[in-house]
FITOR-913142 format. One line per field, with one value per residue: residue number from 1; residue in one letter; z, y, x of N, C-alpha, C in turn. Coordinates in pm, whole numbers, plus 50000, padded with zeros to 5 digits. Last residue first. Example, Ala and Ser with C-alpha at 12.3 -4.5 7.8 and 13.67 -1.06 7.14 Angstrom:
<rs>
num <- (2; 1);
residuo <- (S; A);
nup <- (50708; 50780);
nnorth <- (49775; 49431);
neast <- (51285; 51319);
caup <- (50714; 50780);
canorth <- (49894; 49550);
caeast <- (51367; 51230);
cup <- (50787; 50780);
cnorth <- (50003; 49670);
ceast <- (51290; 51320);
</rs>
This chain:
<rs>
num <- (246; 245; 244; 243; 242; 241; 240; 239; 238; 237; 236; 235; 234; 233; 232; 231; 230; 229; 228; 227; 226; 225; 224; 223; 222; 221; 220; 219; 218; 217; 216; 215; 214; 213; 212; 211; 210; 209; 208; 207; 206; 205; 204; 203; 202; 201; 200; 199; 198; 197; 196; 195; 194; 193; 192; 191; 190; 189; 188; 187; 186; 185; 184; 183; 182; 181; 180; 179; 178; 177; 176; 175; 174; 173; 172; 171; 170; 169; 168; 167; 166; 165; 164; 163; 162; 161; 160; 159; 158; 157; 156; 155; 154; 153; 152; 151; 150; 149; 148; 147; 146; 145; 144; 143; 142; 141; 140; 139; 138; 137; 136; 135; 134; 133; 132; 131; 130; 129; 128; 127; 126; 125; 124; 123; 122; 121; 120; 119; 118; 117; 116; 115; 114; 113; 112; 111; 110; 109; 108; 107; 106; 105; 104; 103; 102; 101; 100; 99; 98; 97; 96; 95; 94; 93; 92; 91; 90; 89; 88; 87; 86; 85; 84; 83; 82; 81; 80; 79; 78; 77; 76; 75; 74; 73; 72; 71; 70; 69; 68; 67; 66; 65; 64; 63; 62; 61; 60; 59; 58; 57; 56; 55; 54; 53; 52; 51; 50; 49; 48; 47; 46; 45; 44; 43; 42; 41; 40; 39; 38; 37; 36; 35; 34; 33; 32; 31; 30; 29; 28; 27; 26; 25; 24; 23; 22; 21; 20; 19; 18; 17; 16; 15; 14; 13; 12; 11; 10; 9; 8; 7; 6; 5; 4; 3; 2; 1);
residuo <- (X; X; X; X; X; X; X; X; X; X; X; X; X; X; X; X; X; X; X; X; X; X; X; X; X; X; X; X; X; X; X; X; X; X; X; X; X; X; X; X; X; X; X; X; X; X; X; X; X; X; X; X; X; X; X; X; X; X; X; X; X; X; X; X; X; X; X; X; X; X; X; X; X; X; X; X; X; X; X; X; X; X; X; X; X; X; X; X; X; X; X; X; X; X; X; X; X; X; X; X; X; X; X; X; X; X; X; X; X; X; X; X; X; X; X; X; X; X; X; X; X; X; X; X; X; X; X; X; X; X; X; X; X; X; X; X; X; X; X; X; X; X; X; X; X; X; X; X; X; X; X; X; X; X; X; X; X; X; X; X; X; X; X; X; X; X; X; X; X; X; X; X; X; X; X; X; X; X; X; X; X; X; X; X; X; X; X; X; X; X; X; X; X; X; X; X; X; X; X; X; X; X; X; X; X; X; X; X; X; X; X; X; X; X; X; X; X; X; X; X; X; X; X; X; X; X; X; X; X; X; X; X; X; X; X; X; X; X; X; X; X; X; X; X; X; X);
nup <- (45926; 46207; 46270; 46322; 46433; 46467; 46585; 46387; 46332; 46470; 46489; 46828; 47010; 47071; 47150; 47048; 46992; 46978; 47192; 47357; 47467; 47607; 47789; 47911; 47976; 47945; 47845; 48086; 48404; 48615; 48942; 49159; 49215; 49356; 49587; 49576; 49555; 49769; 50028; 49913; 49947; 50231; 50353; 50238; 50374; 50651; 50656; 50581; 50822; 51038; 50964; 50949; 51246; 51362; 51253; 51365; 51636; 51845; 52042; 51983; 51944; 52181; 52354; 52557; 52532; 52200; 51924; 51719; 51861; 52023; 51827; 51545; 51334; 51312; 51496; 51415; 51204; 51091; 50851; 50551; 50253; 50087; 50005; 49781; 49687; 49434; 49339; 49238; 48998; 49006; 49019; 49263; 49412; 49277; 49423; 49729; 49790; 49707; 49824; 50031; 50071; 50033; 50276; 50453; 50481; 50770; 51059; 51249; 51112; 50920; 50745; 50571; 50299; 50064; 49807; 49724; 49427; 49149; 49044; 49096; 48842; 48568; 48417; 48391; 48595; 48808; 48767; 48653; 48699; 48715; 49018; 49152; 49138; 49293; 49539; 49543; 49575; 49825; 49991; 49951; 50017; 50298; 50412; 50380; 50390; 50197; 50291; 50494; 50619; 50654; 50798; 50830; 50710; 50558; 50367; 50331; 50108; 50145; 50081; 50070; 49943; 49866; 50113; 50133; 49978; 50036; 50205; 50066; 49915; 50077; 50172; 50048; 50057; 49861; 49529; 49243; 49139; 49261; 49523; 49520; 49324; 49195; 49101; 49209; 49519; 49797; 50066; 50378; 50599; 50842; 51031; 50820; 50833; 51032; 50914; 51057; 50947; 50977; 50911; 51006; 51179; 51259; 51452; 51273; 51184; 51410; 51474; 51219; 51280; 51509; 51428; 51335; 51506; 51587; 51367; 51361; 51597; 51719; 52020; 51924; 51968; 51603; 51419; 51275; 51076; 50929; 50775; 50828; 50646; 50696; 50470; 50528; 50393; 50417; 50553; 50749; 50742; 50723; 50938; 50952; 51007; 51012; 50848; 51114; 51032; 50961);
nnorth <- (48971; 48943; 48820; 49046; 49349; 49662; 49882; 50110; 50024; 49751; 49513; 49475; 49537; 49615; 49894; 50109; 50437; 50639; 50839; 50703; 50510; 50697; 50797; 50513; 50235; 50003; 49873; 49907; 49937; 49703; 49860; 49918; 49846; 49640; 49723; 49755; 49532; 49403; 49559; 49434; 49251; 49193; 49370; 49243; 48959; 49050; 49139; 48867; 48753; 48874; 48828; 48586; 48525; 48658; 48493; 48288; 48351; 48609; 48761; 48960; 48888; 48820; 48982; 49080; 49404; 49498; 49501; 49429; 49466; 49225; 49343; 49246; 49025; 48752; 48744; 48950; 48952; 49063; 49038; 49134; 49057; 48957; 48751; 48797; 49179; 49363; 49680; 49990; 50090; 50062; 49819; 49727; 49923; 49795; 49486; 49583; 49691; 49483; 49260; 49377; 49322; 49046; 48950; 49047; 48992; 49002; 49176; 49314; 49384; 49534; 49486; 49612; 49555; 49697; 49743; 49888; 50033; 50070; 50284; 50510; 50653; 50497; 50558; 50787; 50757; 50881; 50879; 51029; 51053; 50852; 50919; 51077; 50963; 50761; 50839; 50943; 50684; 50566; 50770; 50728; 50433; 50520; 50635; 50515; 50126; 49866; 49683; 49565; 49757; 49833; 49746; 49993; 49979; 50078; 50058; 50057; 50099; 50092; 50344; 50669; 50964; 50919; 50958; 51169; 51386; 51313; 51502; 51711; 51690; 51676; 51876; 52149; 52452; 52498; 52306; 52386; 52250; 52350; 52170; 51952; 51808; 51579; 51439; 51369; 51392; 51609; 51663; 51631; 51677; 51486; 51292; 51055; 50915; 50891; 50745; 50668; 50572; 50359; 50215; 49946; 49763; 49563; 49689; 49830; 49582; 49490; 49701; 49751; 49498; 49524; 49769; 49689; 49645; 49932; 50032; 49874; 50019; 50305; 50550; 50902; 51143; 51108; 50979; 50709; 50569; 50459; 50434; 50520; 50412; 50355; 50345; 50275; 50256; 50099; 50035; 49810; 49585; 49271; 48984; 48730; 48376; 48082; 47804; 47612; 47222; 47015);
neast <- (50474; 50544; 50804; 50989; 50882; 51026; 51064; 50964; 50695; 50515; 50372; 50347; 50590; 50851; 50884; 50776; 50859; 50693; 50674; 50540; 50714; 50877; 50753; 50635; 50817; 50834; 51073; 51269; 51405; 51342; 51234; 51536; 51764; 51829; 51786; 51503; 51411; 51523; 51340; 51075; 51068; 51086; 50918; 50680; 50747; 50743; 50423; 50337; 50414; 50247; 49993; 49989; 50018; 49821; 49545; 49626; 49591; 49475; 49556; 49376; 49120; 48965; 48835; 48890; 48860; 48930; 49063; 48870; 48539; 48227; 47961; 47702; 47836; 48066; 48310; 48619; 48859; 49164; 49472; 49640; 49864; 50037; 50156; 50367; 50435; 50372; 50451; 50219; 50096; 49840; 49766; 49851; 49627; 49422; 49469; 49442; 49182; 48992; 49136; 49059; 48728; 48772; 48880; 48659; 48411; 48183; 48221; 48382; 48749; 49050; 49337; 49643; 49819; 50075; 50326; 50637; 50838; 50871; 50626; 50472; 50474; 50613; 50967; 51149; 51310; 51243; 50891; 50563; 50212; 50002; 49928; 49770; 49561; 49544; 49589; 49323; 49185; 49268; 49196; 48898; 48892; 48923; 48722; 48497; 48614; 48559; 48279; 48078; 47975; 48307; 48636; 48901; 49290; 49530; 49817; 50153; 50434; 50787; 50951; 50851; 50861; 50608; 50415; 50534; 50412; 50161; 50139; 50161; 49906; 49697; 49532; 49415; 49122; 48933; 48890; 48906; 49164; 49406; 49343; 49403; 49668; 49642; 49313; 49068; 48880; 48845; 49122; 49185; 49313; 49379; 49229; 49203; 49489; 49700; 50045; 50338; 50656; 50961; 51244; 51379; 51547; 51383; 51211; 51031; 50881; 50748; 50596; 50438; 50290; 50108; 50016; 49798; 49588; 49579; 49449; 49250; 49103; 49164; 49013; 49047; 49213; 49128; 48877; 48743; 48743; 49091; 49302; 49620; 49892; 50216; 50517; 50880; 51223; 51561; 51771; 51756; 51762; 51943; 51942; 52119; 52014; 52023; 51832; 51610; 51644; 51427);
caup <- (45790; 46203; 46257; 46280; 46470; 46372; 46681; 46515; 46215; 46508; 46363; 46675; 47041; 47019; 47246; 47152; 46991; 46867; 47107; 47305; 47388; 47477; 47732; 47898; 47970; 48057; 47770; 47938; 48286; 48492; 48800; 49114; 49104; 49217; 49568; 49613; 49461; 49624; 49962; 49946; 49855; 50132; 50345; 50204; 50262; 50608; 50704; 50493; 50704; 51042; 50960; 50863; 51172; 51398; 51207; 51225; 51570; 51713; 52052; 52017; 51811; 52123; 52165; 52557; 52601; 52303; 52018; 51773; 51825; 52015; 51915; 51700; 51393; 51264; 51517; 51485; 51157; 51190; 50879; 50681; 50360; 50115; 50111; 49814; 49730; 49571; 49313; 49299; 48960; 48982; 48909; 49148; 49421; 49294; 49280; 49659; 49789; 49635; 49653; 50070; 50107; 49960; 50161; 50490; 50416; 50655; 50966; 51316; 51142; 51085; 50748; 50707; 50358; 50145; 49880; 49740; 49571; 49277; 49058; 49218; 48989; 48643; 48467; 48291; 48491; 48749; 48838; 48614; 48727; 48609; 48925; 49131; 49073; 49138; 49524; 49554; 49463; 49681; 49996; 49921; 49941; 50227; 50381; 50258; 50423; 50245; 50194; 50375; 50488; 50695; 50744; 50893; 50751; 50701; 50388; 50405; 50150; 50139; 49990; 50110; 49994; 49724; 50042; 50254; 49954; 49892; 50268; 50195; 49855; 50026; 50283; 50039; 50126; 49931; 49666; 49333; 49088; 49146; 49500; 49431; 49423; 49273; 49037; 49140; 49387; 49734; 49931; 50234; 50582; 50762; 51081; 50849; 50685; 51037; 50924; 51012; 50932; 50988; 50915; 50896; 51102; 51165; 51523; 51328; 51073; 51345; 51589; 51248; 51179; 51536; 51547; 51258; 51452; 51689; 51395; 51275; 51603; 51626; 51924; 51934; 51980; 51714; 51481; 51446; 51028; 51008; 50701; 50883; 50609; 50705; 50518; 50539; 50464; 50382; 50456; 50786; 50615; 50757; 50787; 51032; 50892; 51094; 50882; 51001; 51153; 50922);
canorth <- (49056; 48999; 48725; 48903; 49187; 49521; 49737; 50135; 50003; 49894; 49614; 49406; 49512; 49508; 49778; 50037; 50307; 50537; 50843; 50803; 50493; 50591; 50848; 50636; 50388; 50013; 49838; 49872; 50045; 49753; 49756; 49922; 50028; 49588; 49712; 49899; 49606; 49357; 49557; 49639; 49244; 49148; 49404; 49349; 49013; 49006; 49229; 49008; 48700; 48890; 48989; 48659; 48466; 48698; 48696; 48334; 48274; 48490; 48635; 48996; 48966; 48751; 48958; 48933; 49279; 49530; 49572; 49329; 49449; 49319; 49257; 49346; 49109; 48826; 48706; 48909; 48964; 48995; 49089; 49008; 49112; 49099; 48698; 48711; 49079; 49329; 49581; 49916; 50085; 50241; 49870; 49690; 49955; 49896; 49533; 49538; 49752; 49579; 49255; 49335; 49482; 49156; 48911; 49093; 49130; 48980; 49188; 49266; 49453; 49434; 49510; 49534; 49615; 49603; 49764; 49792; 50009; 50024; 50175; 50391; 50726; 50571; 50516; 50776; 50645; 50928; 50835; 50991; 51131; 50936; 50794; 51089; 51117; 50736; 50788; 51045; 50784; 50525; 50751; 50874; 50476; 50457; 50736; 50624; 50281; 49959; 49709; 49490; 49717; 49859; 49695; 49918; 50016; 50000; 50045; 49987; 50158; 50044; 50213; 50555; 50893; 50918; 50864; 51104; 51345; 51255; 51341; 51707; 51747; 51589; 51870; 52006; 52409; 52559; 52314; 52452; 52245; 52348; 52357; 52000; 51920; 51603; 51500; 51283; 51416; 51444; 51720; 51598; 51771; 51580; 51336; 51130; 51010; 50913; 50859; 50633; 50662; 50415; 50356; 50025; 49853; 49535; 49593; 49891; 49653; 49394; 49668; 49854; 49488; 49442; 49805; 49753; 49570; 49818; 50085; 49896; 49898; 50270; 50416; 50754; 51063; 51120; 51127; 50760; 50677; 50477; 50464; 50471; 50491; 50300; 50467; 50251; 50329; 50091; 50180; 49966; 49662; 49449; 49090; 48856; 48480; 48143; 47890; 47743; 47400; 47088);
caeast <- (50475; 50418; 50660; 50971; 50844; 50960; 51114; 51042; 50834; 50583; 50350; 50367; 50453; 50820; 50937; 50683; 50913; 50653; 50772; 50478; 50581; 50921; 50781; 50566; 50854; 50728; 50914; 51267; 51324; 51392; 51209; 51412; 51740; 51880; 51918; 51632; 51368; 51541; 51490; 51151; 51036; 51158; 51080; 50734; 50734; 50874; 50563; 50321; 50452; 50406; 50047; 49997; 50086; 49906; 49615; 49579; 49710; 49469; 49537; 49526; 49198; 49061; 48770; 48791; 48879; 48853; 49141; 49032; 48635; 48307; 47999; 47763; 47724; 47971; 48190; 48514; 48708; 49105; 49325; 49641; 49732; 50075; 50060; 50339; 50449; 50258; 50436; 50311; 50242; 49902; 49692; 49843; 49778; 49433; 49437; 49576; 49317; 49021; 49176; 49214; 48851; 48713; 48913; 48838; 48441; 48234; 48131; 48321; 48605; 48956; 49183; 49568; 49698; 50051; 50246; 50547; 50749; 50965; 50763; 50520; 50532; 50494; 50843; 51070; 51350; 51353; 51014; 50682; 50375; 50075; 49999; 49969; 49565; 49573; 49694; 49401; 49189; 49341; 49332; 48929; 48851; 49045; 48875; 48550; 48575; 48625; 48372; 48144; 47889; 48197; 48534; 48788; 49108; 49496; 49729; 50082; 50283; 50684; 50988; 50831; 50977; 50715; 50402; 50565; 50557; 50221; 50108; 50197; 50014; 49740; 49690; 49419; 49241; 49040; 48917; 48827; 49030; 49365; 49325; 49299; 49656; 49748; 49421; 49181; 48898; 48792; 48993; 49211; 49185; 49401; 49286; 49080; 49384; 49539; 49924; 50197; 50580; 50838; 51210; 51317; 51559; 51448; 51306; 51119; 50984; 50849; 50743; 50526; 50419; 50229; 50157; 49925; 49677; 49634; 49557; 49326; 49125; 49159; 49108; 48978; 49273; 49260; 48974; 48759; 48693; 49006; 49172; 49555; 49819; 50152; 50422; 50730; 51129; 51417; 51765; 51776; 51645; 51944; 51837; 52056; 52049; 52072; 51892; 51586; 51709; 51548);
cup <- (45683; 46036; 46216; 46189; 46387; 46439; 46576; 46537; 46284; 46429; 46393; 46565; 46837; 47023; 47216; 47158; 47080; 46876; 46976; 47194; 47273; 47374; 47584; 47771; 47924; 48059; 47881; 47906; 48126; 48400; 48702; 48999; 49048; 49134; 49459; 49576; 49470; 49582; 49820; 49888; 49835; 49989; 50279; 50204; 50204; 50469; 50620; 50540; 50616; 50888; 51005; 50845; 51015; 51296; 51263; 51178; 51418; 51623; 51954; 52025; 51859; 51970; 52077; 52397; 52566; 52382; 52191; 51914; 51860; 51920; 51957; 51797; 51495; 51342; 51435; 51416; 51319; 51175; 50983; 50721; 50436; 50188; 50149; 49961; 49779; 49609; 49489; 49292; 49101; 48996; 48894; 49010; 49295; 49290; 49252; 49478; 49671; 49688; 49622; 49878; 50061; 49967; 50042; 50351; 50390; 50539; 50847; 51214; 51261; 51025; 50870; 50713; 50457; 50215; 49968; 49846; 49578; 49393; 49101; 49169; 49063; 48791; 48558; 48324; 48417; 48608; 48736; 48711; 48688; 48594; 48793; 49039; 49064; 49098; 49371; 49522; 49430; 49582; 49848; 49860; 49872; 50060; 50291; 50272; 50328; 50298; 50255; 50305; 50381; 50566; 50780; 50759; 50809; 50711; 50481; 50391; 50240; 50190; 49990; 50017; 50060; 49839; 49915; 50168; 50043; 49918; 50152; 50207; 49916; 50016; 50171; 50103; 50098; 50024; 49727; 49477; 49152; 49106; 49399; 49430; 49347; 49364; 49194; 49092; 49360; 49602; 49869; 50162; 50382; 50667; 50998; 50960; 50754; 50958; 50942; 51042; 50980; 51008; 50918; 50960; 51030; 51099; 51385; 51381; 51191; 51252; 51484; 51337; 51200; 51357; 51543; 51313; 51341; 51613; 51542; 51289; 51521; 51640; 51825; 51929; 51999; 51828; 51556; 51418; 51180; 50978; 50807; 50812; 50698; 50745; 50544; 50586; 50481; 50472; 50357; 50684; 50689; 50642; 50832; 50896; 50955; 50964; 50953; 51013; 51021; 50997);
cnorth <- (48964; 49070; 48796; 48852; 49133; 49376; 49659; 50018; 50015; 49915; 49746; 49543; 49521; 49453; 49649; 49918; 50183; 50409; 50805; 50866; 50578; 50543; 50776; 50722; 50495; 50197; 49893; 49865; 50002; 49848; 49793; 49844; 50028; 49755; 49705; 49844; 49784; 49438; 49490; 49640; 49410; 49198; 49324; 49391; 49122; 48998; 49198; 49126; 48821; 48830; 48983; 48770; 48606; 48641; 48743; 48466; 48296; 48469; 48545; 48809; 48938; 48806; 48868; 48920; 49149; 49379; 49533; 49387; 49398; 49305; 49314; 49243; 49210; 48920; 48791; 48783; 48851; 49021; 49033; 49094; 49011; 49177; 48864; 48789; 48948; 49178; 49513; 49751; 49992; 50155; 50016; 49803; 49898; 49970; 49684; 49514; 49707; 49672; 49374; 49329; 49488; 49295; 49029; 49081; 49151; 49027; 49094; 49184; 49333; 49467; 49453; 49559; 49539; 49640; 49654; 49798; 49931; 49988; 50149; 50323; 50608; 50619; 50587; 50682; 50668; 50856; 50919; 51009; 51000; 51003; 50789; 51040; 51149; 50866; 50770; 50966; 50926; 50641; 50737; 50842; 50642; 50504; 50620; 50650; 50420; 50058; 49817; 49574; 49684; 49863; 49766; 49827; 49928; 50054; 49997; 50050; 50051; 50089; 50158; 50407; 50734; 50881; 50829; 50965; 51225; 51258; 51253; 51555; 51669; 51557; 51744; 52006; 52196; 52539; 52406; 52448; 52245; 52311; 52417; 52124; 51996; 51703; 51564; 51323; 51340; 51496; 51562; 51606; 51744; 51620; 51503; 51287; 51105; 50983; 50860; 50748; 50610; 50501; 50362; 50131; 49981; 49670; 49567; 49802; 49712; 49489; 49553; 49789; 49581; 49415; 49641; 49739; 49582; 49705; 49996; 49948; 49850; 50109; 50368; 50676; 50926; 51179; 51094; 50838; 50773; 50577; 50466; 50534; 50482; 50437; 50371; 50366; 50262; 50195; 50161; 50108; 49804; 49512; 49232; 48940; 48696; 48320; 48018; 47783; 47474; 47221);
ceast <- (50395; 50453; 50533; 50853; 50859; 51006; 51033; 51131; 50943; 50690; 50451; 50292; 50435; 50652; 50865; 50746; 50850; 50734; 50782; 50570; 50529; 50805; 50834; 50603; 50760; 50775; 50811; 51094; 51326; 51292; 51250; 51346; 51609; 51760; 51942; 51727; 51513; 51502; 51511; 51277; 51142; 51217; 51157; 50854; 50755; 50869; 50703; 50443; 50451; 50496; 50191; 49992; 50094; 50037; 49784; 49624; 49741; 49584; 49503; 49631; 49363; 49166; 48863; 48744; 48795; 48914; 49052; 49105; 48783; 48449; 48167; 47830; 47813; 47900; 48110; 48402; 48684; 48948; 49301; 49523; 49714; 49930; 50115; 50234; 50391; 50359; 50408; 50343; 50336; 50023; 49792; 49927; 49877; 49574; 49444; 49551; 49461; 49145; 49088; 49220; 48980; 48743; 48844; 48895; 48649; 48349; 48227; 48208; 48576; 48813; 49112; 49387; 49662; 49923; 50158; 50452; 50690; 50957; 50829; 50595; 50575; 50555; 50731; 50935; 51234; 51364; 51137; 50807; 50460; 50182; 50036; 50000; 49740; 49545; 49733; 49579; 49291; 49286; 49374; 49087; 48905; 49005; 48950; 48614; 48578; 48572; 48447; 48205; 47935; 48110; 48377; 48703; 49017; 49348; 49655; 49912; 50189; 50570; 50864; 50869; 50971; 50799; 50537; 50606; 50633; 50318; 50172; 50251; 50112; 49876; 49749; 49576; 49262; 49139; 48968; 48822; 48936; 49230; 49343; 49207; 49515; 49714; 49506; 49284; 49038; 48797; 48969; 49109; 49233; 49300; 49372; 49112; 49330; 49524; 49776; 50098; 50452; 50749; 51048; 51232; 51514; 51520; 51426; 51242; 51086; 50915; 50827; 50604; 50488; 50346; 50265; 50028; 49841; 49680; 49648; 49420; 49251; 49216; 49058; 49080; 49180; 49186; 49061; 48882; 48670; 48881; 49068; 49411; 49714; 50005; 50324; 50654; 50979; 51335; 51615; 51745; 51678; 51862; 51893; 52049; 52020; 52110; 51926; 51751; 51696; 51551);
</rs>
């Protein structure tokens, strides 16, 4: 059957793609090569892109928003947060090392769940509405394991995760060489190349539906309502009495 014939406009979509590298500017960044091939598929579509070298800003370690409040002297976070709020979709991007994430990513998501408490226009947590996503390389084990702790995580603070929302490339076990180097085939695998273009079209899938239809309904997921006593039918609440629970 002929793929339908369909032209996508994601023009009013944004992306922050986060680079976790632990190589400075101007190193190369392997991770950051594979990125490029969703950043050209969003841009070609429209969409607005951002991408930042963590390691590259001078971000405090800790959990709360700004942590020149709690003794740091200088945090660029602040900064990088607002990038992150104006972003429809979060990309995530790192190395593999001793099997698990890096510390900048590591640092990233913590500093991502020191926001996550803030409250949207709608009374919901900060990320609602967004979606998130993660690229991962190495030379070492590990892709699948990096990828559900990112994407549980993101999860976990409020974004939502579209279908097949990670993609990755993993060398030859051991030393040897990376996705970016000659003769390592990274650029050239069918595998990764496939599912780092699927996750792309996911997200902007997912992006747009979520913009057009105002984001996730604000009912039973309000913070403030909770705390209020009206808990939206969760049982025993004199507030929303349950039926079934007397």
């Amino acid at each position: 059957m002929a793929e339908a014939q369909q032209t996508w406009d994601f023009s009013g979509l944004k992306a922050l793609f986060i680079q976790c590298t632990l190589k400075k500017s101007p190193a190369v960044s392997n991770t950051e090569g594979l990125s490029k091939i969703s950043i050209d598929i969003m841009r070609k579509q429209g969409v607005e892109v951002e991408q930042i070298r963590a390691i590259d800003h001078d971000i405090a370690t800790g959990v709360y928003p700004d942590m020149t409040e709690h003794g740091w002297d200088t945090d660029e976070w602040p900064e990088i947060y607002k990038k992150v709020q104006s972003a429809n979709i979060l990309v995530l991007c790192g190395p593999i090392w001793l099997g698990d994430n890096s510390s900048v990513m590591k640092k990233v998501i913590e500093r991502l769940y020191g926001n996550s408490s803030e409250l949207n226009k709608d009374g919901q947590y900060a990320f609602y509405g967004k979606v998130g996503g993660c690229l991962i390389t190495g030379n070492e084990d590990g892709v699948k394991h990096c990828a559900m702790n990112i994407l549980y995580s993101l999860q976990h603070l409020g974004y939502v995760i579209p279908p097949q929302a990670d993609a990755g490339w993993i060398g030859a076990i051991g030393p040897g060489p990376s996705y970016l180097d000659e003769g390592s085939g990274g650029l050239e695998s069918d595998f990764t190349n496939k599912n780092t273009t699927f996750m792309t079209w996911n997200l902007m899938h997912i992006a747009k539906m979520l913009k057009d239809n105002g984001g996730i309904p604000a009912y039973g997921n309000q913070r403030g309502v909770w705390d209020k006593g009206n808990h939206r039918g969760f049982a025993g609440n004199a507030a929303d009495p349950n039926p079934e629970y007397r």
